[in-house]
C-alpha positions, -999 to +999 in steps of 0.1 A: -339-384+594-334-381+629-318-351+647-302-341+681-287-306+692-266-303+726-269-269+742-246-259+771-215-274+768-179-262+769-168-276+737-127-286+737-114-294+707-085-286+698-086-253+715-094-241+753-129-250+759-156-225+745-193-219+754-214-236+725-238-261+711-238-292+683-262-301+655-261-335+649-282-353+625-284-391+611-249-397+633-226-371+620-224-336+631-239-309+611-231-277+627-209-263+657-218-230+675-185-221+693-193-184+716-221-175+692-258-184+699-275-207+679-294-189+653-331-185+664-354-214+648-327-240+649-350-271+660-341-308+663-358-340+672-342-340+704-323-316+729-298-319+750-290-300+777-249-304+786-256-281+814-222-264+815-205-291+810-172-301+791-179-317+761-149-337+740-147-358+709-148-394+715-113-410+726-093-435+706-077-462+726-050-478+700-037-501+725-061-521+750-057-554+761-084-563+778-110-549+806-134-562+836-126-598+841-120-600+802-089-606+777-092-602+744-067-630+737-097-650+750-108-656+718-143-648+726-173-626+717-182-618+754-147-603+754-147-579+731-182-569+739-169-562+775-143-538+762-164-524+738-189-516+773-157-502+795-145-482+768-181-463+766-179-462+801-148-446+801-151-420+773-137-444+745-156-442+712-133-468+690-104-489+699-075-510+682-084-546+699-048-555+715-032-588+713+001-599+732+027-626+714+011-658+713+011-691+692-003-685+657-032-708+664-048-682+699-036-652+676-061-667+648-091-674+671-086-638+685-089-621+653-119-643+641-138-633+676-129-592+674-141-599+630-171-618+646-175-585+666-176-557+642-206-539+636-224-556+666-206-535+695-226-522+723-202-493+731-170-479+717-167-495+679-136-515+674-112-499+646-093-524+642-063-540+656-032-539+670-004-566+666+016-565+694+040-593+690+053-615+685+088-601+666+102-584+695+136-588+708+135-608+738+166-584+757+137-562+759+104-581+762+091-567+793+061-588+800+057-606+769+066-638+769+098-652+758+089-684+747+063-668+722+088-647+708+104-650+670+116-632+640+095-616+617+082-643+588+062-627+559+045-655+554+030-659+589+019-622+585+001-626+550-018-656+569-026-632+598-039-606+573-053-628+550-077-641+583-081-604+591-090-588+558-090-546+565-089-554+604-050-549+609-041-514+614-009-514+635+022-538+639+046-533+670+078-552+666+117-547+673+131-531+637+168-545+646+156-580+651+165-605+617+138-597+588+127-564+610+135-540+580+120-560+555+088-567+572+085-528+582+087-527+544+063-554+537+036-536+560+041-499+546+033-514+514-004-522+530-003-492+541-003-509+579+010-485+608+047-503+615+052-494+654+087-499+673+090-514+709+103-542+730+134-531+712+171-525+719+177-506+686+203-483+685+205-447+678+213-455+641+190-483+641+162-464+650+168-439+622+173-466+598+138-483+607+121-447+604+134-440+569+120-482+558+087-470+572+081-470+609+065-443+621+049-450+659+064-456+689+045-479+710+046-472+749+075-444+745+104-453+765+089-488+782+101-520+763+128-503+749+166-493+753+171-462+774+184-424+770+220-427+777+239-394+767+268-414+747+238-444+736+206-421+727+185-453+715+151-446+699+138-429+722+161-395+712+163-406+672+121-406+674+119-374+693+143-359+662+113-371+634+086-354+633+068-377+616+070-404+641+044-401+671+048-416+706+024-435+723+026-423+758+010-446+792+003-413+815-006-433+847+018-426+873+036-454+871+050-460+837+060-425+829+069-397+858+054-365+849+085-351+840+090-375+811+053-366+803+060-331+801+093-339+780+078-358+758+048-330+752+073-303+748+096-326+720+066-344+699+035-318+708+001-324+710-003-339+669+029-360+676+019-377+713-014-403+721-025-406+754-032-450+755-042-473+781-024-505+775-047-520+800-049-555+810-084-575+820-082-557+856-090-528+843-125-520+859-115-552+889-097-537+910-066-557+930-060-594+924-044-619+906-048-624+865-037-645+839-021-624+815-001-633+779+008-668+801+023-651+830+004-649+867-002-610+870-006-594+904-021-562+907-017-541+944-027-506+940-038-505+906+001-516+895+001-547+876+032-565+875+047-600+874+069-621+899+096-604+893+086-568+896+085-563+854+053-540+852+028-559+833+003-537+808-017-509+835-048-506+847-055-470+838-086-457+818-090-431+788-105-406+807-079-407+837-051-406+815-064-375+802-068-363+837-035-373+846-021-356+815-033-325+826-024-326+859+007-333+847+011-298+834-005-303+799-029-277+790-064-294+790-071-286+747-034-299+738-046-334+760-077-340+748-059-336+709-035-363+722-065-384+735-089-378+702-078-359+672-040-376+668-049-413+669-075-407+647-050-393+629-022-418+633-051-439+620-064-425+586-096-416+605-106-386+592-141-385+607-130-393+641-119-376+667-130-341+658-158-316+670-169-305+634-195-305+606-194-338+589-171-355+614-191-389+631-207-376+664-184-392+687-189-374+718-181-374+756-193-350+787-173-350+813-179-333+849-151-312+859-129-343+876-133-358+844-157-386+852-175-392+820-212-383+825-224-398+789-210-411+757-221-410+722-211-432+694-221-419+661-258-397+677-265-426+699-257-424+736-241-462+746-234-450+783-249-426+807-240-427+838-266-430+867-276-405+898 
């Protein structure tokens, strides 16, 4: 048995950070001090000292694309392991791999490469994925590309999860579309999370999809018809459920602050995650990518094609997070919307929580939130250096 406890930490979970100290041992946490000292002849294998710092569960990215150089449509190992390494880097502890609409065939060789890739990850652990595509309505399509684009067949799906076994957690695709309802139906039933985007439903038709089973919003009001007092669109009939959660892109660019703030104060901090929907530049800086089969530019950190259509974002975890807060969110509700509520959106139970039993998923952060280590289950897989 093998033991670790971290002494001197600000612990925020859930609630404005507190002075305190974690027991972990064989990977999970055993015991949390929160503003008590730890009780005299508490000993572990090893200790570490957070020295003051802010310590937070492990982030949950449900929608990544890609990072450094790398896309995980590429259909290869050194892919995935690439995100797996940013994610660590940037204070993500598991991830839903991403795809974008494709052909069947590259969808297929991207889920072999992310099954190929489970339980060999050098960072943050892959949870599974995320289907993004390709039954979205082309009116909204954003980025993804039309020529990729269908209605929603059954039994292309059972061949997608019959090549994916459990790996298939979450489905994004346009409920009004022919077959929408149906396959929302068909994915409930395997107890998949059905998402909404790159959708022009109505209003009604938003409320229609929620009560067949959709209950996520993927990138809240991007892809997707907007607020228009006498034509709400989704947008108002998901803010109405509170069952359905929002995914929300805090970078500056996708969402003003504002809209941040609106959507906090309508869905709260169990009803909003904090994502990255990053592209392969992530990590590269400016440049030119190849992206879904479009030429992406990115100037400034924006990503975007020809025609100005922003194209995924270049944002990380842990700058989301800052952004949220700068943003006006108070730093424990963020850092719920960055952990504890994908976890939850994903059946995780054991994720994204500071508490005895959970998996010791943990980040310290300096006080600009630059990650400082990262621990995936009582191993460190990042620590950063100087």
């Amino acid at each position: 048995m093998t033991s670790q406890i971290i002494r001197h930490v600000r612990i925020a979970d859930g609630q404005e950070p507190q002075e305190g100290a974690v027991l972990i041992r064989n990977g999970r946490i055993e015991q949390v001090w929160k503003n008590e000292p730890v009780p005299d002849g508490t000993m572990a294998d090893t200790e570490i000292d957070g020295g003051g710092r802010l310590l937070i569960p492990g982030m949950i990215d449900v929608h990544i694309h890609g990072a450094e150089g790398h896309d995980m449509m590429d259909g290869t190992l050194e892919s995935v392991e690439v995100v797996s390494r940013v994610c660590a880097r940037t204070g993500c502890t598991s991830f839903l791999a991403t795809s974008v609409s494709s052909t069947l065939e590259d969808l297929l060789e991207m889920i072999a490469s992310v099954s190929r890739s489970v339980g060999r990850e050098p960072g943050a652990r892959i949870a599974g994925m995320h289907i993004e595509g390709p039954y979205l309505n082309v009116k909204r399509k954003g980025m993804q590309n039309e020529r990729f684009l269908r209605h929603p067949d059954q039994e292309e799906m059972t061949r997608i999860l019959e090549a994916a076994g459990s790996l298939i957690r979450m489905v994004t695709l346009a409920p009004e579309i022919p077959g929408g309802l149906e396959m929302i139906a068909f994915l409930k039933d395997r107890d998949i999370v059905a998402a909404a985007a790159h959708s022009d439903a109505t209003y009604e038709q938003a409320k229609e999809a929620f009560r067949c089973g959709v209950s996520h919003i993927t990138h809240c009001f991007n892809g997707m018809r907007p607020i228009h007092h006498r034509d709400p669109g989704m947008v108002v009939a998901a803010f109405e459920e509170k069952q359905v959660s929002v995914q929300a892109i805090v970078d500056d660019v996708h969402l003003h602050p504002a809209i941040v703030r609106l959507m906090y104060r309508e869905k709260g901090p169990a009803g909003m995650v904090l994502i990255t929907d990053a592209l392969q530049a992530m990590g590269m800086g400016d440049g030119t990518y190849r992206f879904g089969g479009h030429d992406v530019t990115v100037a400034e950190g924006v990503a975007t094609l020809a025609d100005g259509t922003l194209a995924s974002s270049t944002v990380t975890m842990n700058e989301a997070l800052a952004k949220a807060v700068h943003a006006g969110i108070p730093l424990a509700d963020a850092v719920t919307m960055a952990t504890r509520t994908p976890a939850d959106v994903l059946g995780l139970p054991a994720k994204g929580r500071i508490a005895p039993g959970a998996d010791a998923d943990l980040v310290l952060l300096d006080d600009g939130f630059e990650v400082l280590w990262t621990m995936v289950e009582g191993e460190k897989v990042y620590e950063r250096k100087g």
